[in-house]
ZATORLUM-828752 format. One record per residue (C-alpha): residue in one letter; x, y, z. Coordinates in steps of 0.05 Angstrom, whole numbers. Layout:
! ZATORLUM-828752
NODE; A; X; Y; Z
...
This chain:
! ZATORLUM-828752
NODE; X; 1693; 2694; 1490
NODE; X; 1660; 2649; 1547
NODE; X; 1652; 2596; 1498
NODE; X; 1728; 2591; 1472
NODE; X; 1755; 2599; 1542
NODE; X; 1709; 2538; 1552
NODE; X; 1725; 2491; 1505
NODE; X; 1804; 2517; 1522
NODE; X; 1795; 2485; 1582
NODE; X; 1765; 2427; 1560
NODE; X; 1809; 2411; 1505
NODE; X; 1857; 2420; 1567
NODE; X; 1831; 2368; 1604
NODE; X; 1815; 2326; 1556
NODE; X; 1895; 2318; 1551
NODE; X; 1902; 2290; 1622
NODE; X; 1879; 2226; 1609
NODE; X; 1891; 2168; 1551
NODE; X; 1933; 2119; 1522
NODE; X; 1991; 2173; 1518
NODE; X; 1972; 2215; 1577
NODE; X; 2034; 2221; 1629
NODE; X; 1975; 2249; 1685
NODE; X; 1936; 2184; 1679
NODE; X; 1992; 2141; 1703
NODE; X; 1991; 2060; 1700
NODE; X; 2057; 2050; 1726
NODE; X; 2091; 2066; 1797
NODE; X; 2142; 2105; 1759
NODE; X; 2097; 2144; 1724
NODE; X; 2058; 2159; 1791
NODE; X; 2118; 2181; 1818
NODE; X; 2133; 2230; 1755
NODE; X; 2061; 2261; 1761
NODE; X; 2060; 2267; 1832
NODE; X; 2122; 2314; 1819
NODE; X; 2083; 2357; 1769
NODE; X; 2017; 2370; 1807
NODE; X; 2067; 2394; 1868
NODE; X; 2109; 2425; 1823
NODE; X; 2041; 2466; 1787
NODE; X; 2014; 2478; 1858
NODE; X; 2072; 2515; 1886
NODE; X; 2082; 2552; 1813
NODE; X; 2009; 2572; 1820
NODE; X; 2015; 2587; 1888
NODE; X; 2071; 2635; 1879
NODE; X; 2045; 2665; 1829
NODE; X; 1978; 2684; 1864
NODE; X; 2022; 2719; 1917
NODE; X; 2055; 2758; 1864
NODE; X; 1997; 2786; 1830
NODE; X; 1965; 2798; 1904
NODE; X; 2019; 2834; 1925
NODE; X; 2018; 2865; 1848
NODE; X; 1953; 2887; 1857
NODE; X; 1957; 2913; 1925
NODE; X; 2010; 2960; 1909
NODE; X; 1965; 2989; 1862
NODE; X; 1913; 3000; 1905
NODE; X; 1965; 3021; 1964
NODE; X; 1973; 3108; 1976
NODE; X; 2033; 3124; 1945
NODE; X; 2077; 3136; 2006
NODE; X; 2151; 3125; 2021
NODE; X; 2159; 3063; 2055
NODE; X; 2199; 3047; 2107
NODE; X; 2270; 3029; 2087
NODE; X; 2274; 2976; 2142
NODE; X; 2211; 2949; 2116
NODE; X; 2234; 2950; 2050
NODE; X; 2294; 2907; 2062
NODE; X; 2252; 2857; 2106
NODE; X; 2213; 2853; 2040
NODE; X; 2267; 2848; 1990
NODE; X; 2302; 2789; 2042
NODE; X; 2240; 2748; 2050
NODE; X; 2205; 2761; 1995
NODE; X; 2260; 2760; 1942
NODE; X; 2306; 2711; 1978
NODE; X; 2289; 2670; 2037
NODE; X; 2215; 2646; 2013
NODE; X; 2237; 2630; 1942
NODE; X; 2306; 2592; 1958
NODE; X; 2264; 2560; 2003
NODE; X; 2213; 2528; 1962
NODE; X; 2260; 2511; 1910
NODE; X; 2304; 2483; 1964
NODE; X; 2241; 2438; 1985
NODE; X; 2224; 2427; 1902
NODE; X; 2293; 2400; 1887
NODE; X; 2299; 2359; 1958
NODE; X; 2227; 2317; 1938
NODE; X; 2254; 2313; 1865
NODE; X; 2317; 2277; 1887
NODE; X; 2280; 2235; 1925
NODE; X; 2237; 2217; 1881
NODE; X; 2303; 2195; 1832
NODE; X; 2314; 2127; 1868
NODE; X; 2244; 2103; 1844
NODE; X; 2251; 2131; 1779
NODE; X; 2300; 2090; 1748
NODE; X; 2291; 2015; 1788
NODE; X; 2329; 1956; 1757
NODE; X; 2283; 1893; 1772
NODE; X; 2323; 1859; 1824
NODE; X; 2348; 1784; 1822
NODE; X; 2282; 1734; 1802
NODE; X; 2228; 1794; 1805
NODE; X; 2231; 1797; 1728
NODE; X; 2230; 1721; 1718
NODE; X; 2280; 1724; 1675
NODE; X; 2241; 1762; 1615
NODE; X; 2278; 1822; 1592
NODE; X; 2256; 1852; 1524
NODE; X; 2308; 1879; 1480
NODE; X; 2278; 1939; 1433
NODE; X; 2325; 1974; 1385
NODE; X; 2297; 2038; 1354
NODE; X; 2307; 2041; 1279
NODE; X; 2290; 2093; 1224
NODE; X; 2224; 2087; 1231
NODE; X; 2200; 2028; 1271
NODE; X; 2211; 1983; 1327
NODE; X; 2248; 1920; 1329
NODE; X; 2237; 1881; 1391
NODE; X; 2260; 1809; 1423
NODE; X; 2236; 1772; 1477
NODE; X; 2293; 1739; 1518
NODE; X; 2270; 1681; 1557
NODE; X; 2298; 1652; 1628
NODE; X; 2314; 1591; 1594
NODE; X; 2356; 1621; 1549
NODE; X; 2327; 1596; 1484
NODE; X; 2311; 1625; 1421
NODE; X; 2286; 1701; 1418
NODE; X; 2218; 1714; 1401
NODE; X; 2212; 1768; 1350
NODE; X; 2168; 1818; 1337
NODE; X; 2162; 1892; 1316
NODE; X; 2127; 1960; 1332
NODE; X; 2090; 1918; 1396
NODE; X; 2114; 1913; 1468
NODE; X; 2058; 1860; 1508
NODE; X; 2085; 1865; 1578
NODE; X; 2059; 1812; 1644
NODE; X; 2010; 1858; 1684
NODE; X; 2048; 1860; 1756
NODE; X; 2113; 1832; 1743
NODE; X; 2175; 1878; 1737
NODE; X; 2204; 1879; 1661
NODE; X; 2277; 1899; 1645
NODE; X; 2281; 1929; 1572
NODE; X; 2346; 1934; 1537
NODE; X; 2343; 1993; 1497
NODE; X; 2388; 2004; 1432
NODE; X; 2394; 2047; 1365
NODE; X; 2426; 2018; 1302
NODE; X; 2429; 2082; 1263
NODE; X; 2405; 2152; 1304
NODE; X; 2391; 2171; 1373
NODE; X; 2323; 2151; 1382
NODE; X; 2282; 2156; 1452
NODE; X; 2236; 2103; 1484
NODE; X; 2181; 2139; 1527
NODE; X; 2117; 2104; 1547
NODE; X; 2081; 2166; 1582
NODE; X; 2030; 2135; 1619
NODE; X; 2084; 2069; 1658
NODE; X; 2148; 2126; 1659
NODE; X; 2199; 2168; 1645
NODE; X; 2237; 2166; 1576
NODE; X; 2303; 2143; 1565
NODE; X; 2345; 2144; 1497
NODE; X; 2373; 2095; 1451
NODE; X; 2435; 2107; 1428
NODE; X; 2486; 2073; 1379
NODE; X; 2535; 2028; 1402
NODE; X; 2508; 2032; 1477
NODE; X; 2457; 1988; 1518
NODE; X; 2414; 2034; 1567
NODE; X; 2372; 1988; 1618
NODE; X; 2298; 2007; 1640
NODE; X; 2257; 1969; 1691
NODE; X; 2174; 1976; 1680
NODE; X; 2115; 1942; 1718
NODE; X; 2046; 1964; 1697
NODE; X; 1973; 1961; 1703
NODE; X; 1923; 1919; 1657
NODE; X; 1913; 1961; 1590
NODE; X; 1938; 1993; 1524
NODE; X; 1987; 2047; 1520
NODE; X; 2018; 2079; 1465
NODE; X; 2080; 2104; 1459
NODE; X; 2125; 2155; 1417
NODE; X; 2191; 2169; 1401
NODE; X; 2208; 2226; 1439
NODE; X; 2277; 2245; 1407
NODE; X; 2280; 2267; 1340
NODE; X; 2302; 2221; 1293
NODE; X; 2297; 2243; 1223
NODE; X; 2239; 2261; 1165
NODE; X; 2174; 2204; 1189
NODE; X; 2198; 2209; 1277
NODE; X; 2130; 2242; 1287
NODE; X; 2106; 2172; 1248
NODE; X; 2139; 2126; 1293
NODE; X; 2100; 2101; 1354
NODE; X; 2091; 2035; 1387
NODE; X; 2029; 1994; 1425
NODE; X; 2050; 1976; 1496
NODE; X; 2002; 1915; 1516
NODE; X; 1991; 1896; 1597
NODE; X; 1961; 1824; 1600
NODE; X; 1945; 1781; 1657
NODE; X; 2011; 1740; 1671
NODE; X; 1971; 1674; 1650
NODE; X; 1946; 1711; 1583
NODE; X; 2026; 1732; 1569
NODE; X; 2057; 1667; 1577
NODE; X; 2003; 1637; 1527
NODE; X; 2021; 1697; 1483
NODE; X; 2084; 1684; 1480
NODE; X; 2081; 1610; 1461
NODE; X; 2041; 1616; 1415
NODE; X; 2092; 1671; 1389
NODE; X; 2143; 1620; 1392
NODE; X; 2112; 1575; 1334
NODE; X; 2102; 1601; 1263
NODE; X; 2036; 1626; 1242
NODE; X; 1983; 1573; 1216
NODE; X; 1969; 1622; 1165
NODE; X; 2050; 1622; 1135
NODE; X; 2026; 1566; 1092
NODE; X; 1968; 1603; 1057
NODE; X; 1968; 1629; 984
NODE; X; 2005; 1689; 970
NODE; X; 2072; 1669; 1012
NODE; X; 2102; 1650; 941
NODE; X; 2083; 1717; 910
NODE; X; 2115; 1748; 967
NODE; X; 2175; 1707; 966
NODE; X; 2176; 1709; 891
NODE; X; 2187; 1777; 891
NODE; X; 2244; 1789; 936
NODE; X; 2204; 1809; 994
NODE; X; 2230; 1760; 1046
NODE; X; 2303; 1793; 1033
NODE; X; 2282; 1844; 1081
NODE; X; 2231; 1815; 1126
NODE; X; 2224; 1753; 1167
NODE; X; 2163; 1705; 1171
NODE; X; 2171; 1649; 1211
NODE; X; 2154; 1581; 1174
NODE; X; 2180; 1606; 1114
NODE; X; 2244; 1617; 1068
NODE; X; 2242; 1696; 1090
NODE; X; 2296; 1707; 1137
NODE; X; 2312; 1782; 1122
NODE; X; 2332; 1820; 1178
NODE; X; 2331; 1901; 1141
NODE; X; 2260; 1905; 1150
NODE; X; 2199; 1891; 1212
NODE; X; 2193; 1814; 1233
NODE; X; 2124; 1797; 1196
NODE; X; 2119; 1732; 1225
NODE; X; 2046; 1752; 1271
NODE; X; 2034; 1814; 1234
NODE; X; 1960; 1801; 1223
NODE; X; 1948; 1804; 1303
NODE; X; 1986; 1873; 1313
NODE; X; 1943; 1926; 1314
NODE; X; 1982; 1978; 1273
NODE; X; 2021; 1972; 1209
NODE; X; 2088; 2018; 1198
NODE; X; 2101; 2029; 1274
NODE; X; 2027; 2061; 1287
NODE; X; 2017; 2091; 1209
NODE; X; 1962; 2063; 1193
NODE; X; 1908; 2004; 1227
NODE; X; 1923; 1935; 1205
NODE; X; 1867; 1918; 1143
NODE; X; 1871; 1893; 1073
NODE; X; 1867; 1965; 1048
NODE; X; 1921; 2000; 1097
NODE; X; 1963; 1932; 1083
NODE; X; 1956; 1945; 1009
NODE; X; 1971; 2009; 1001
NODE; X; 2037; 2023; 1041
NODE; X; 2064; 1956; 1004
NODE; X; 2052; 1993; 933
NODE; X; 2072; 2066; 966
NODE; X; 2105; 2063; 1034
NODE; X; 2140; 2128; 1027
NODE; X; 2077; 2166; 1009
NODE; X; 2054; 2132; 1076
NODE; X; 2120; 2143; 1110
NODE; X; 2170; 2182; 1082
NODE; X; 2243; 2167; 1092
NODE; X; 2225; 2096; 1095
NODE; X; 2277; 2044; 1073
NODE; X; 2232; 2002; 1033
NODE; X; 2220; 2014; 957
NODE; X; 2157; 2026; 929
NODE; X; 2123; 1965; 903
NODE; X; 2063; 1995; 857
NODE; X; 2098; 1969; 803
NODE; X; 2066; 1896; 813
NODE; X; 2002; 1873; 785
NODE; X; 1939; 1901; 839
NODE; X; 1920; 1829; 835
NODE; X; 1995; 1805; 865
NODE; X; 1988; 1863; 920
NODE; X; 1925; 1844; 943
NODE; X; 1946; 1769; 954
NODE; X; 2005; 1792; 995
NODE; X; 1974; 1839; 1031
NODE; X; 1911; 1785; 1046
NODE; X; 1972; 1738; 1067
NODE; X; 2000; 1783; 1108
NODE; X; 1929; 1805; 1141
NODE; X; 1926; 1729; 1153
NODE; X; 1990; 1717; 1202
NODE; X; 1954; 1710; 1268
């Protein structure tokens, strides 16, 4: 029994802390959200200490009438005054806390970057919206955010009520059809993953995103190279791809695929994840959810394409690997 109740707690522990972990903040918000908790679990503890004291005194206690002024004192303060006090105290610091909860990046601290994500049955689609005003930059199930700089995010749904929630930079907020819900995040260097938190139909537990924080410098070099197709659009296996209707759905920059039903492919080889966090991004993982994505994923909108030579599925998929 010692040895479960110890690796209980450590499995426990183990929880606090991670890509995912809401206790092992990165952001101000999130700070401000686990702050909350721990005072929140200390007082919880703390009252329930008192109650099993007072539980366990009583059973030790000589069975005596008690006083009935004493016992009113007791049922005042004890079931009354002390308890709508604390959660008097609870509820004041939680609606302080609200303010800095929900910050929209005030006029220049964003630099004009905003990032639009729409949630989508099951992946990501995501936009970079320059100060300039230019062109978008496109991408899918991969937020890369400026370390120290405030970022607005639009946040939309085509189809469902989805739910963006990065749990170690802040609290959640939902995407919802037809509506535009604003969220301002500033983070600490690293790589945090995040899920959608509102179910959304049969693969939402297989729907997550990689939220990158790079050095300003490093982001702005991301992003133009972003900007400019792939060297690798050019390589063989874009016809085959193309050939066989595949650029209907999906976009690659450089080429005739323009398709907008599908994930932007156009720097696919440098994401980390394939199918918003399925599966890691190799020629293997690549070729099988092309052949049978809704094995893979199920619910997914895109048909099965086993039906192609293996030869024909390993060039795309090799082509695809290749957009850096």
């Amino acid at each position: 029994m010692r040895w479960l109740a110890l690796w209980l707690c450590l499995g426990t522990c183990s929880s606090c802390s991670g890509a995912q972990s809401a206790l092992d903040p990165a952001g101000e918000e999130a700070r401000q959200i686990a702050d909350l908790f721990w005072l929140m679990a200390i007082a919880g503890g703390f009252i329930w200490l008192t109650v099993i004291g007072l539980l366990v005194h009583a059973t030790r206690h000589e069975r005596t009438p008690i006083d009935e002024r004493i016992a009113s004192r007791l049922i005042f303060w004890g079931g009354a005054a002390i308890p709508s006090l604390l959660l008097f105290l609870l509820l004041g610091y939680a609606l302080w806390l609200m303010p800095g909860l929900r910050p929209f990046a005030r006029a220049g601290e964003a630099n004009g970057l905003r990032i639009e994500v729409t949630g989508e049955q099951f992946w990501w689609r995501v936009a970079y919206h320059l100060a300039d005003g230019g062109v978008p930059i496109l991408s899918a199930n991969e937020i890369r955010l400026p370390v120290g700089e405030r970022v607005e995010f639009l946040l939309k749904s085509t189809d469902v009520i989805h739910s963006f929630w990065i749990p170690a930079l802040g609290g959640k907020m939902d995407m919802i059809p037809g509506r535009v819900n604003r969220l301002s995040l500033a983070t600490k260097p690293g790589t945090y993953r995040g899920p959608c938190a509102e179910y959304c139909g049969t693969s939402h537990a297989l729907m997550t995103f990689t939220a990158v924080a790079m050095q300003p410098a490093a982001f702005r070099e991301w992003l133009s190279v972003r900007a400019n197709p792939s060297p690798g659009a050019s390589l063989p296996g874009r016809d085959i791809f193309l050939r066989n209707g595949c650029g209907a759905c999906h976009r690659v920059a450089g080429t005739q695929a323009e398709g907008g039903v599908g994930p932007d492919l156009s720097h696919m080889g440098s994401r980390g994840t394939i199918g918003a966090g399925v599966l890691p991004t190799d020629d293997e993982a690549v070729r099988s959810f092309i052949a049978h994505p809704h094995l893979i994923k199920p619910g997914s909108k895109m048909p099965d394409f086993n039906m192609l030579p293996q030869q024909d599925i390993a060039e795309i998929a090799s082509w695809l690997k290749g957009l850096e």
